[in-house]
Residue frames as qw, qx, qy, qz and C-alpha x, y, z in Angstrom:
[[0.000, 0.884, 0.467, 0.000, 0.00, 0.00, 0.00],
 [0.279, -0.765, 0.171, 0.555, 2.80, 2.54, 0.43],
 [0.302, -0.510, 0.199, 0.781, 4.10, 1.88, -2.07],
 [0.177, 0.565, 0.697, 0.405, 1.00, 2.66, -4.45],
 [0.056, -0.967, -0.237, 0.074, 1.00, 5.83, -2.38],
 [0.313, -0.602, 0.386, 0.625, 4.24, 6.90, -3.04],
 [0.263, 0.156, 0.690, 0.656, 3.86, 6.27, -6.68],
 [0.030, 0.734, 0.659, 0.165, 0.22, 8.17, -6.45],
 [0.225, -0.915, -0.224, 0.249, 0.80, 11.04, -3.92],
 [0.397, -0.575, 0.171, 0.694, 4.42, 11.90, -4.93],
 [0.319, 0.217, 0.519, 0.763, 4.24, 12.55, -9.08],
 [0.219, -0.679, -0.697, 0.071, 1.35, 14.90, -7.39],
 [0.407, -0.850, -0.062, 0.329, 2.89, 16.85, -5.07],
 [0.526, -0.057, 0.414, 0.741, 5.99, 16.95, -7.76],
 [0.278, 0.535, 0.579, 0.549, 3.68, 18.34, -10.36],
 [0.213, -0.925, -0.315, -0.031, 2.31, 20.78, -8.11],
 [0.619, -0.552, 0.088, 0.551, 5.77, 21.91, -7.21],
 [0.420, 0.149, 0.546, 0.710, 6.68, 22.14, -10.70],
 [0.197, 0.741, 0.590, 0.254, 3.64, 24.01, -11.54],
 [0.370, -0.916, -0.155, 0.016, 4.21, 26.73, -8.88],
 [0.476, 0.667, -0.284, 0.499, 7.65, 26.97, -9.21],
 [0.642, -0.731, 0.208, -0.097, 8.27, 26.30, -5.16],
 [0.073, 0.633, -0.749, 0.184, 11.65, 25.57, -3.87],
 [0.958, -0.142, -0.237, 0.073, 12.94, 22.35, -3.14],
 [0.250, -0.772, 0.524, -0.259, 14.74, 22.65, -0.04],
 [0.911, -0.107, 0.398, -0.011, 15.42, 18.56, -0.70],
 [0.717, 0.673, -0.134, 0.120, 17.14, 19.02, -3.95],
 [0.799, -0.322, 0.273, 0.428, 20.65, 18.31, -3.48],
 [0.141, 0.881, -0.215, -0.396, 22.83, 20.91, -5.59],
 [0.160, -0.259, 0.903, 0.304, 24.93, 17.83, -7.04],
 [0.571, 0.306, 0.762, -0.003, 21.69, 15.85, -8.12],
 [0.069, 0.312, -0.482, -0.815, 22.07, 16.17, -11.77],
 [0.381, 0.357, 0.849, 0.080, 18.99, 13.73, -12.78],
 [0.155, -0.211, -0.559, -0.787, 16.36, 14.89, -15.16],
 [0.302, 0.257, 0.478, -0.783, 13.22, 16.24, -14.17],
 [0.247, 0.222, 0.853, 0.402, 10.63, 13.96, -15.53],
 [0.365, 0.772, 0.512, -0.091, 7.73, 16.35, -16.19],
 [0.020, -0.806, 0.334, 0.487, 10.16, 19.17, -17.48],
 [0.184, -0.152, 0.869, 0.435, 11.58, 16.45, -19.74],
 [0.317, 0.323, 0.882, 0.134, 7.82, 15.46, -20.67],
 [0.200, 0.866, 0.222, -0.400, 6.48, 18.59, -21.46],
 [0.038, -0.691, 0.453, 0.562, 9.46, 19.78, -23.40],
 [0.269, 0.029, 0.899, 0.344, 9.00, 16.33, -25.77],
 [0.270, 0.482, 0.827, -0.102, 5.66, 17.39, -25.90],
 [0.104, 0.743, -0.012, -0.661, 5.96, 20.76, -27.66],
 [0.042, -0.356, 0.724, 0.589, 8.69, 19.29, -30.19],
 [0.250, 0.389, 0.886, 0.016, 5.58, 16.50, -30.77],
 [0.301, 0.712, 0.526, -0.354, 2.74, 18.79, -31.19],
 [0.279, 0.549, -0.284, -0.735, 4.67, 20.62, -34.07],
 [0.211, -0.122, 0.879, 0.411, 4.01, 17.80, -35.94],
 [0.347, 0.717, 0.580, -0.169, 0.03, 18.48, -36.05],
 [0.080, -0.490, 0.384, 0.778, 1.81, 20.42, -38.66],
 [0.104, -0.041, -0.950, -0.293, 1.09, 17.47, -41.30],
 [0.042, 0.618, 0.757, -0.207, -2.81, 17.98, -39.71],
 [0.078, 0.746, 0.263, -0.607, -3.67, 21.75, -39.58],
 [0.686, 0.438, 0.346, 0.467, -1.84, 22.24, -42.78],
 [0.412, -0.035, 0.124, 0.902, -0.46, 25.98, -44.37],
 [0.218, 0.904, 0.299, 0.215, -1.33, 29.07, -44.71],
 [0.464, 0.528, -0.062, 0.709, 0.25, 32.33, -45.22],
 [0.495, -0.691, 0.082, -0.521, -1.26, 33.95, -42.01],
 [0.972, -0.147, -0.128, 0.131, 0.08, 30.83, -40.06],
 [0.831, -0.026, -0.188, 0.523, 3.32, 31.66, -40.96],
 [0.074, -0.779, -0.033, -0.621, 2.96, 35.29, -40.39],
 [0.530, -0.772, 0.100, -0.337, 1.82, 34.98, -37.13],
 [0.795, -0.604, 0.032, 0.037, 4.32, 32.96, -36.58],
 [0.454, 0.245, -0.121, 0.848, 7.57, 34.73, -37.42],
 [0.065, -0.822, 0.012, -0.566, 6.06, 37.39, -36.07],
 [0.744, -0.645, 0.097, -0.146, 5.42, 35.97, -32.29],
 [0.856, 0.072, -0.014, 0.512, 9.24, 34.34, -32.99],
 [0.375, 0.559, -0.171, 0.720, 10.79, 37.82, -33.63],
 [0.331, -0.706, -0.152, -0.608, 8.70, 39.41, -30.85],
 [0.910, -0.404, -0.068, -0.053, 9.31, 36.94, -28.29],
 [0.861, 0.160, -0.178, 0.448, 13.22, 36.83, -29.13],
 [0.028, -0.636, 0.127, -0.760, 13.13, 40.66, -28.27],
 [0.739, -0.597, -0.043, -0.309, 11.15, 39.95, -24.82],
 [0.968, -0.077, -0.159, 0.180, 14.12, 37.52, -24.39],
 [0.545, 0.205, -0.048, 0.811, 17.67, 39.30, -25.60],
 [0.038, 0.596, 0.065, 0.800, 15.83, 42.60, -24.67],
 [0.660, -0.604, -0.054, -0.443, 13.99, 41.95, -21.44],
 [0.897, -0.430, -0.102, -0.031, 15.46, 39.42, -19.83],
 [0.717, 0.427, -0.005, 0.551, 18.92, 39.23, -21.18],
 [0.452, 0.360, 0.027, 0.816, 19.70, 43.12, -20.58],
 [0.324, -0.652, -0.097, -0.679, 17.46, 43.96, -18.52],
 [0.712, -0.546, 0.217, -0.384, 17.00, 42.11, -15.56],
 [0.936, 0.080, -0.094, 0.330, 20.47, 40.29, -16.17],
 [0.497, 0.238, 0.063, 0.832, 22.38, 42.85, -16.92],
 [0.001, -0.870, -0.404, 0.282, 20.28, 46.00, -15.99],
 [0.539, 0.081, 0.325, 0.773, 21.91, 47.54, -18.76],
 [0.080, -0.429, -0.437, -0.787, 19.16, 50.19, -18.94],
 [0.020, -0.218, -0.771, 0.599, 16.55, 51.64, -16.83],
 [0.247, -0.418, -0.564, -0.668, 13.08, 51.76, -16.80],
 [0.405, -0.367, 0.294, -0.784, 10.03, 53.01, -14.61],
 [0.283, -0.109, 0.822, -0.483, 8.50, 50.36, -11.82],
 [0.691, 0.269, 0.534, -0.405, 5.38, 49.50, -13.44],
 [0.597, 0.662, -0.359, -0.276, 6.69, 49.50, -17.16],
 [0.108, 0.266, -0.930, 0.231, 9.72, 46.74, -15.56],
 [0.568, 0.136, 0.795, -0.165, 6.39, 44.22, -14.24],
 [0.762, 0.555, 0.089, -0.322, 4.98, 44.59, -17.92],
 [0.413, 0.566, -0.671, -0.244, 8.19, 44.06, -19.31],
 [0.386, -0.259, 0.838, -0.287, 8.10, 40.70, -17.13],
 [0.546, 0.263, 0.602, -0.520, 5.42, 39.39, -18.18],
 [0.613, 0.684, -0.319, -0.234, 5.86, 39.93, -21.58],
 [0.320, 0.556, -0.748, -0.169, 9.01, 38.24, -21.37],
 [0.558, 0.063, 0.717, -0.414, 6.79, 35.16, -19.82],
 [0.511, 0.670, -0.122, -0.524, 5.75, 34.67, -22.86],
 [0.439, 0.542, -0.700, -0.153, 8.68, 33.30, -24.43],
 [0.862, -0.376, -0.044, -0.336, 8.00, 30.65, -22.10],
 [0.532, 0.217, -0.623, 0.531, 12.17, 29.96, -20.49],
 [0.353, -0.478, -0.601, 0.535, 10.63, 30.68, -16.63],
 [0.139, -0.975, -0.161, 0.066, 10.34, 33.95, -14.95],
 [0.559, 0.629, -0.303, 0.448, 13.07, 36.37, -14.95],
 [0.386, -0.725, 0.545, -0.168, 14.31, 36.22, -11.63],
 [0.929, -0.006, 0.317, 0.191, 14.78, 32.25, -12.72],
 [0.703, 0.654, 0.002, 0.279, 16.22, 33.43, -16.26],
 [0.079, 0.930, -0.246, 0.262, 18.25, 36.59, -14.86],
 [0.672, -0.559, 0.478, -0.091, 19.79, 34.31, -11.55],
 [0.897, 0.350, 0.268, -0.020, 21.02, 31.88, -14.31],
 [0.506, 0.794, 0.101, 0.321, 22.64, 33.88, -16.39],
 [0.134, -0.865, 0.443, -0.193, 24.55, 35.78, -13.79],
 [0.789, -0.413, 0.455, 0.017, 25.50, 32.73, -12.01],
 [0.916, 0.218, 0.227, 0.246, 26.92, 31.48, -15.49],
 [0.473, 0.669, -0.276, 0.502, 29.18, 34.67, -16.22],
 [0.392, -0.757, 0.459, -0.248, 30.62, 34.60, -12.66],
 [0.713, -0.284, 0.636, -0.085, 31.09, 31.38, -13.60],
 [0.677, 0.636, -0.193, -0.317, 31.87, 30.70, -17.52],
 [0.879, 0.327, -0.329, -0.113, 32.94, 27.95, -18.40],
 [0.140, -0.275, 0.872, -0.380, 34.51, 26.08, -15.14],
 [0.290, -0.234, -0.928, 0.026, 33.23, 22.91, -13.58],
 [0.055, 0.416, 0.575, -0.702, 30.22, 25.67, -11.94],
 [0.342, 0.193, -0.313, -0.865, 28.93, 26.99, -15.26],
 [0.594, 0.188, 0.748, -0.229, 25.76, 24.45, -15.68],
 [0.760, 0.484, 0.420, -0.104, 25.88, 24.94, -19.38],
 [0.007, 0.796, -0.491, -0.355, 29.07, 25.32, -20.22],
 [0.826, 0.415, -0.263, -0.278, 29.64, 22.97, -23.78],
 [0.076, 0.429, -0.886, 0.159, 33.04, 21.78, -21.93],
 [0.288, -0.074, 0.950, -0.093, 30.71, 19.07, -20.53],
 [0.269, 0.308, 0.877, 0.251, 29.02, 17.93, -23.11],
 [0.015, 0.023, 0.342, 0.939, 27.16, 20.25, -26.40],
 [0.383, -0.444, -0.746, -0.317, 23.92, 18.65, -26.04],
 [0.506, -0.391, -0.592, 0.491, 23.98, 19.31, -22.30],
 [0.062, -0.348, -0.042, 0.934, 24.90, 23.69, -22.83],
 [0.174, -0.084, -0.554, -0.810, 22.14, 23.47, -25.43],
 [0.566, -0.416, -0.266, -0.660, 19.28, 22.31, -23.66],
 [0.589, -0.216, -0.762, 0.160, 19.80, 19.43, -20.92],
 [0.297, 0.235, -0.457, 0.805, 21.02, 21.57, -18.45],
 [0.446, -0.103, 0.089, -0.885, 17.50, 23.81, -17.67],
 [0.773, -0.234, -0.184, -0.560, 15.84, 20.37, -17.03],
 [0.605, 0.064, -0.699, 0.377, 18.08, 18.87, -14.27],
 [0.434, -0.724, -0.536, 0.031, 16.36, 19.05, -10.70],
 [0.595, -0.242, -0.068, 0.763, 20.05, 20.66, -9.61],
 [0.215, 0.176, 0.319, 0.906, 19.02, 23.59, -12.03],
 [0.061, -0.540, -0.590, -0.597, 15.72, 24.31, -11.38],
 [0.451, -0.549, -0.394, 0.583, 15.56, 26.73, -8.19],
 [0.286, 0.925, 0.070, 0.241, 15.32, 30.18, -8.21],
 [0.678, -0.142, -0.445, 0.568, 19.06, 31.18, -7.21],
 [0.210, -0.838, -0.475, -0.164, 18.36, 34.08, -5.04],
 [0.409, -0.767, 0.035, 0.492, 21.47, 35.04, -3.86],
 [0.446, 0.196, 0.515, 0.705, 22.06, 35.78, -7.68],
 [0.087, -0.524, -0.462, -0.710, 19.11, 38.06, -7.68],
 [0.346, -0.387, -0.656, 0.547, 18.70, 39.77, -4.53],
 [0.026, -0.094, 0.015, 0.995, 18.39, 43.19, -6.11],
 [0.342, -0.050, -0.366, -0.864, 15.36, 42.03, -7.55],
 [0.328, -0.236, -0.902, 0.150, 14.09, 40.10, -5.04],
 [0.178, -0.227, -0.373, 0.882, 12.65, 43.19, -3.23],
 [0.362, -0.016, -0.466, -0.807, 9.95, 43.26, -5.85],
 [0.574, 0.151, 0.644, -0.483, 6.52, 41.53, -4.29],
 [0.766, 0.467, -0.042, -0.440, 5.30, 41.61, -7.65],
 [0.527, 0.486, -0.679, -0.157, 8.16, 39.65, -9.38],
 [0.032, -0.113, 0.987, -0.109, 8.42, 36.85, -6.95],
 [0.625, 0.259, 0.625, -0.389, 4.66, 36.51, -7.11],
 [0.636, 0.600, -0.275, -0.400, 5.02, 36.50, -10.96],
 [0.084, -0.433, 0.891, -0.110, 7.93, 33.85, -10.13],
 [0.437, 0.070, 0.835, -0.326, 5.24, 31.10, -9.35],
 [0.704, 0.480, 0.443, -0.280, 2.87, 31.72, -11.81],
 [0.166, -0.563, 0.518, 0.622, 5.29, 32.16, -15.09],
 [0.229, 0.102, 0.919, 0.304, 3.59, 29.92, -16.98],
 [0.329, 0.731, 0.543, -0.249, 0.09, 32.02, -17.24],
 [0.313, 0.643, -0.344, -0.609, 1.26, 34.75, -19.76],
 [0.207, -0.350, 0.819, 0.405, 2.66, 31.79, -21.33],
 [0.204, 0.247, 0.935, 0.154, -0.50, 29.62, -21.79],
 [0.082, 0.607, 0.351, -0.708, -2.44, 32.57, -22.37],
 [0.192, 0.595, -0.465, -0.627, -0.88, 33.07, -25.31],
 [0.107, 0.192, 0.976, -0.003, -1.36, 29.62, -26.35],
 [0.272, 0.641, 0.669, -0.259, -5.17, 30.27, -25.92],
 [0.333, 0.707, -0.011, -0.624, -5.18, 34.04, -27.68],
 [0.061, -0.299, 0.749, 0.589, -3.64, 31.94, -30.74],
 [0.049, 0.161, 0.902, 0.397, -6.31, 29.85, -31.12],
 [0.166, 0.851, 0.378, -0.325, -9.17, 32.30, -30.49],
 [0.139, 0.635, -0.129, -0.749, -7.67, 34.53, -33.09],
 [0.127, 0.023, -0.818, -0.561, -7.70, 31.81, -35.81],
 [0.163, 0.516, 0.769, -0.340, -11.18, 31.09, -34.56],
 [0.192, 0.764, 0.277, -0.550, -12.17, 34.50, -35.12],
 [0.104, 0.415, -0.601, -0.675, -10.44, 34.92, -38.82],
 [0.059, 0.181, 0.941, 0.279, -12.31, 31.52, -39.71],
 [0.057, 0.687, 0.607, -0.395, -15.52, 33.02, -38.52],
 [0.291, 0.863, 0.363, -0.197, -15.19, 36.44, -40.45],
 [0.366, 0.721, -0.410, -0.422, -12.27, 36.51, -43.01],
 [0.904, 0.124, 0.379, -0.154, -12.92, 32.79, -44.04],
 [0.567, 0.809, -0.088, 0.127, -10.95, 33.99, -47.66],
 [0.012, 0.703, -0.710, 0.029, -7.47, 34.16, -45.31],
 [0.817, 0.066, -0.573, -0.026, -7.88, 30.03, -45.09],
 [0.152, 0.380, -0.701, 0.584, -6.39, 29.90, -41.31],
 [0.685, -0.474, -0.352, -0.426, -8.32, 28.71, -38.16],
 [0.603, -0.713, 0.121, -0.336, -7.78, 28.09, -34.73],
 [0.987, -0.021, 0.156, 0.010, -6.16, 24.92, -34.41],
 [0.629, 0.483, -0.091, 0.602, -3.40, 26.14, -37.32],
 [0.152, -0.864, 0.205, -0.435, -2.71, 29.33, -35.26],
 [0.612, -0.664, 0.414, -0.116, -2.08, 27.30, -32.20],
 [0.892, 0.021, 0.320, 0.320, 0.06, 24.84, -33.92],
 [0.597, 0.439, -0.077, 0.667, 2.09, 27.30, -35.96],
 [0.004, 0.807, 0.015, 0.591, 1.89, 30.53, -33.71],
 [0.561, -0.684, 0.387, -0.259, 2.39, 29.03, -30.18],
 [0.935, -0.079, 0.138, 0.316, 4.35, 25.24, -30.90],
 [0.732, 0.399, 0.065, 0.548, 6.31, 25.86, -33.98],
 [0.038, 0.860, -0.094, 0.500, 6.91, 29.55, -33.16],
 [0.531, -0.780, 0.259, -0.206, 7.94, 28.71, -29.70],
 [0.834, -0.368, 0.284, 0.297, 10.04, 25.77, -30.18],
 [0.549, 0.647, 0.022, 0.529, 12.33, 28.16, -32.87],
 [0.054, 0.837, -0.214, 0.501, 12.68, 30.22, -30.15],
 [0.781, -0.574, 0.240, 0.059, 13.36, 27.77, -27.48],
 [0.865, 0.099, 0.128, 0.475, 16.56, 26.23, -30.18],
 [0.438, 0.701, 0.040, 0.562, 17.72, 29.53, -31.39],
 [0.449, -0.826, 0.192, -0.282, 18.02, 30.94, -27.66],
 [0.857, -0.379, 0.298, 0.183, 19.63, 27.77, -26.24],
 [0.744, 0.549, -0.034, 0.379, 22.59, 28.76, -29.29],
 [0.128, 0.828, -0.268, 0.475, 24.14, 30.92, -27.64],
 [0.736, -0.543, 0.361, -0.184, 24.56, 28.97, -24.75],
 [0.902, -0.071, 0.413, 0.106, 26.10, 26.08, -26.87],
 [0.669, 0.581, 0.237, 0.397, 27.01, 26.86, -30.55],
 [0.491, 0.716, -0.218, 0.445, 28.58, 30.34, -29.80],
 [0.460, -0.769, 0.444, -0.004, 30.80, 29.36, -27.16],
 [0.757, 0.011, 0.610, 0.233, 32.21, 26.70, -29.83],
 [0.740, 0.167, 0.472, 0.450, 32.04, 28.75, -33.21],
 [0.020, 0.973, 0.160, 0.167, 32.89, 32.14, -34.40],
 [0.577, 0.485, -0.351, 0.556, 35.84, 34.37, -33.79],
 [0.570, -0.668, -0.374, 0.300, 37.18, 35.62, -30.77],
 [0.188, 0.828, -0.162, 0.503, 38.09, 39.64, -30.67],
 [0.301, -0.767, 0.280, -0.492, 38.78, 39.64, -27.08],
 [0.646, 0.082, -0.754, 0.089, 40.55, 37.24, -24.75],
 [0.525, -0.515, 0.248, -0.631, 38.45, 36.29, -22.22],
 [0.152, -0.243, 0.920, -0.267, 38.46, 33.75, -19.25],
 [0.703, 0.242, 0.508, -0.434, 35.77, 31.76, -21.28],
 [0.413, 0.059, 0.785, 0.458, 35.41, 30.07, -24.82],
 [0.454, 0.673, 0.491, -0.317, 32.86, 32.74, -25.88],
 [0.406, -0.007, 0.536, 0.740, 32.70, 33.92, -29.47],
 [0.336, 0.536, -0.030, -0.774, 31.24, 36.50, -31.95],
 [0.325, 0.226, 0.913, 0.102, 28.70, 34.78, -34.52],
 [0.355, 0.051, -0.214, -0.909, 27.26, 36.99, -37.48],
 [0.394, -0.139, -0.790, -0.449, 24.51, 33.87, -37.81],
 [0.344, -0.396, -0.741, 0.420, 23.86, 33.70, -34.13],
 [0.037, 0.401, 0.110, -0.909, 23.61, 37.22, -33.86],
 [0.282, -0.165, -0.535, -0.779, 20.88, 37.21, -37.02],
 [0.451, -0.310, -0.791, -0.273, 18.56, 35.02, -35.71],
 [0.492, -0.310, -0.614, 0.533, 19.26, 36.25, -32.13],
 [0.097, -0.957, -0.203, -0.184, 18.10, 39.59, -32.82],
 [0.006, -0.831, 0.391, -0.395, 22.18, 40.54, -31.65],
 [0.801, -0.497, 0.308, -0.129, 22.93, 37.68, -28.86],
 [0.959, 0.245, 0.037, 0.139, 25.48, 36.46, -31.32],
 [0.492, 0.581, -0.493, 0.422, 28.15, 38.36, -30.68],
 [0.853, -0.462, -0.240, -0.035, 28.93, 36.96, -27.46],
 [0.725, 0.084, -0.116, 0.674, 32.64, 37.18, -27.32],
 [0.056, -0.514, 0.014, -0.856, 31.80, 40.85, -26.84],
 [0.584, -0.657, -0.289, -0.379, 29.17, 40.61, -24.51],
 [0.893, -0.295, -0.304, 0.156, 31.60, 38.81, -22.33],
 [0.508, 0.400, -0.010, 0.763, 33.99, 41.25, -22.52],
 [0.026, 0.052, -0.133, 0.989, 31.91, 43.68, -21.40],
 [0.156, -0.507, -0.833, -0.161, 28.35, 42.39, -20.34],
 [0.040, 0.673, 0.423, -0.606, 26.75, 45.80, -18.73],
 [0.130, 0.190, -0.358, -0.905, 26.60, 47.62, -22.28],
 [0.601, 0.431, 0.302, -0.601, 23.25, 47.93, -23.62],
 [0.672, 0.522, -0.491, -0.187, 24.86, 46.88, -27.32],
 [0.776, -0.451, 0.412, 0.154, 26.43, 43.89, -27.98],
 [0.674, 0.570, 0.296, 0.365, 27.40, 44.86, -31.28],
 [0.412, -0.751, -0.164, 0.489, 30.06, 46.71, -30.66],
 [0.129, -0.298, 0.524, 0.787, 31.26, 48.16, -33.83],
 [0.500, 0.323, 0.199, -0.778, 28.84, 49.54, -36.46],
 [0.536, 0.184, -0.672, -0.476, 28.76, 46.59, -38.88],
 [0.053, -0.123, -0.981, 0.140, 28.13, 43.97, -36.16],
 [0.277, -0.318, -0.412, -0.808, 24.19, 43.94, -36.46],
 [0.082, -0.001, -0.768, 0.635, 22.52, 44.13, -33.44],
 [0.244, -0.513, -0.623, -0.538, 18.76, 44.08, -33.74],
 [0.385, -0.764, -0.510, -0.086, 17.48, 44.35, -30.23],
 [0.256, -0.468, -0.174, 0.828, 19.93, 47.50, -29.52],
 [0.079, 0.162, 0.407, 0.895, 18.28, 48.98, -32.20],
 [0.450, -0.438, -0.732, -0.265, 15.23, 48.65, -30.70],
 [0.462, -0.611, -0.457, 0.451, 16.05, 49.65, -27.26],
 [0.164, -0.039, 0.142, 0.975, 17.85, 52.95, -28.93],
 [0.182, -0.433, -0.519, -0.714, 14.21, 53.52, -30.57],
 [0.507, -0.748, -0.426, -0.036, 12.28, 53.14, -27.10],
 [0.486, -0.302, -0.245, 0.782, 15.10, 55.14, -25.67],
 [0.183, 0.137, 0.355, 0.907, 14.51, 57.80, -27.89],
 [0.461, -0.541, -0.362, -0.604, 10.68, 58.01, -27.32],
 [0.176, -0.535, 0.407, -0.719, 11.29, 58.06, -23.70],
 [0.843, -0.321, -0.197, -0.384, 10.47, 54.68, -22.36],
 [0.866, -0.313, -0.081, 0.381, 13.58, 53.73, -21.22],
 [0.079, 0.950, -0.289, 0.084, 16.37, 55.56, -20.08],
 [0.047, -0.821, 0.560, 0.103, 19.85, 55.70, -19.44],
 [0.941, 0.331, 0.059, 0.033, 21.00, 53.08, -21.75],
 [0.415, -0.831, 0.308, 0.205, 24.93, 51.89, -21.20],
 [0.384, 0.763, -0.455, -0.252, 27.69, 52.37, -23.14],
 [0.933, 0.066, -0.123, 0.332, 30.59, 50.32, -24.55],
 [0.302, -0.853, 0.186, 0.383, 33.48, 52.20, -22.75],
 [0.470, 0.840, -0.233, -0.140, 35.94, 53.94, -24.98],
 [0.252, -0.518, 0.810, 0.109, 38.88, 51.40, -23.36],
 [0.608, 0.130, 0.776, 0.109, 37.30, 48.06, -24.71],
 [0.677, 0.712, 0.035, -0.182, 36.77, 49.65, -28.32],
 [0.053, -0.940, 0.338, 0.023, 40.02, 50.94, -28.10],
 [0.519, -0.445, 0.721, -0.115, 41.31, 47.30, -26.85],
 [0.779, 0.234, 0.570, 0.119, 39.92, 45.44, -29.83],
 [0.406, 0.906, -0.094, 0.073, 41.14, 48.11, -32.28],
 [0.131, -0.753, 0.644, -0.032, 44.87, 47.63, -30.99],
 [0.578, -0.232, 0.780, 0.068, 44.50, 43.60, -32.09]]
């Protein structure tokens, strides 16, 4: 009888954990296992693009879904990334929970998860502490990593500054509602096209299969590059204590996250294109909202680290 309750009560009380995003003050910091609903969900996205081959094509379809790809990569490299990694910029208290939320969306956690990450990996690049450094294994810096139990805490003493927020740790728990939200507005908007511009061929169903799967799992591979691919290919201007590199392809798709080898260099600039040919999509972007006053002070590349790759 136990153990039919342990096999009943605990994949329960897991899920619920998981759902809510609660600490596990049991987790061992060494326990590298997979997390089996994290593992089963993620299979289950890559699956569901296949109702590709069901919903079939349309031109709206794929619209909506480059679009919610580009939009989302911004929310990512722009929001999370530079903002509330890097606080490379500043904005006003209630404009910083929208930007949250938005960047929910993209569905990689919350950003005190994302941001606590991220620091913890450039204080820590590529040593035996980086949890997705490619030294142990490419597969591993590319996606394993974010679904080992060891990984899946918020680390808090990474993200104290923003810990002081009520709103963001209560966004912390629920991270997943913007997410599935979206999800739903996809397939109510193809609903509503089928219903009263029949002539664009699209419908619910397609929407949510191209506009939330496909669209999301492009942006779940094309993020996790930079973690894996450009710490492995691409040049290196600067010699840092890491294996990062500068990637014109990474940097396309990334909306700018591709030069990397830079970033590292110098991770508190707002750019990571530091020189005007490297193409940097979401500083161009932040420059425009700078400009119209939604964000301010937006930080340089000092004149020594130009100065320093110009002298090699």
């Amino acid at each position: 009888m136990q153990l039919i309750n342990n096999y009943l009560f605990n994949p329960v009380v897991d899920f619920y954990r998981w759902l809510f995003n609660l600490q596990h003050e049991e987790i061992a910091q060494d326990d590298t296992s997979l997390d089996l609903f994290r593992v089963t969900i993620f299979v289950l996205f890559h699956v569901a693009c296949l109702a590709v081959f069901i919903v079939g094509f349309s031109y709206v379809a794929l619209l909506v879904a480059l679009v919610l790809y580009l939009v989302r990569m911004f929310f990512i490299t722009g929001i999370y990334h530079r903002y509330f990694s890097h606080r490379s910029y500043k904005v006003s208290r209630p404009v910083q929970f929208m930007m949250a939320v938005a960047g929910c969306t993209a569905g990689q956690r919350g950003p005190l998860w994302w941001a606590g990450h991220h620091r913890h990996h450039h204080i820590n690049s590529d040593t035996d502490n980086d949890p997705h450094s490619p030294d142990h294994g490419l597969l591993n810096s590319h996606m394993l990593w974010f679904l080992r139990r060891s990984n899946f805490p918020v680390m808090n003493s990474r993200v104290k500054d923003w810990l002081r927020f009520p709103e963001l740790r209560l966004l912390e728990h629920i991270d997943w509602l913007p997410f599935i939200l979206l999800g739903i507005a996809c397939y109510a908007s193809g609903e509503y096209l089928h219903h009263y511009w029949p002539e664009l061929e699209t419908n619910g169903w397609q929407l949510l299969v191209w506009g939330f799967f496909i669209s999301t799992v492009m942006l779940y591979h094309a993020t996790y590059t930079i973690n894996s691919l450009a710490h492995k290919f691409g040049r290196r201007r600067y010699q840092t204590n890491d294996s990062s590199r500068n990637n014109l392809l990474l940097a396309m798709i990334t909306l700018g996250e591709g030069w990397h080898n830079n970033h590292h260099r110098y991770p508190h600039a707002t750019r990571q294109g530091f020189f005007w040919w490297e193409i940097d999509i979401s500083y161009f972007i932040l420059f425009t909202l700078h400009k119209l006053g939604l964000i301010q002070s937006l930080q340089p590349v000092p004149i020594s680290v130009i100065r320093e790759a110009e002298r090699r």
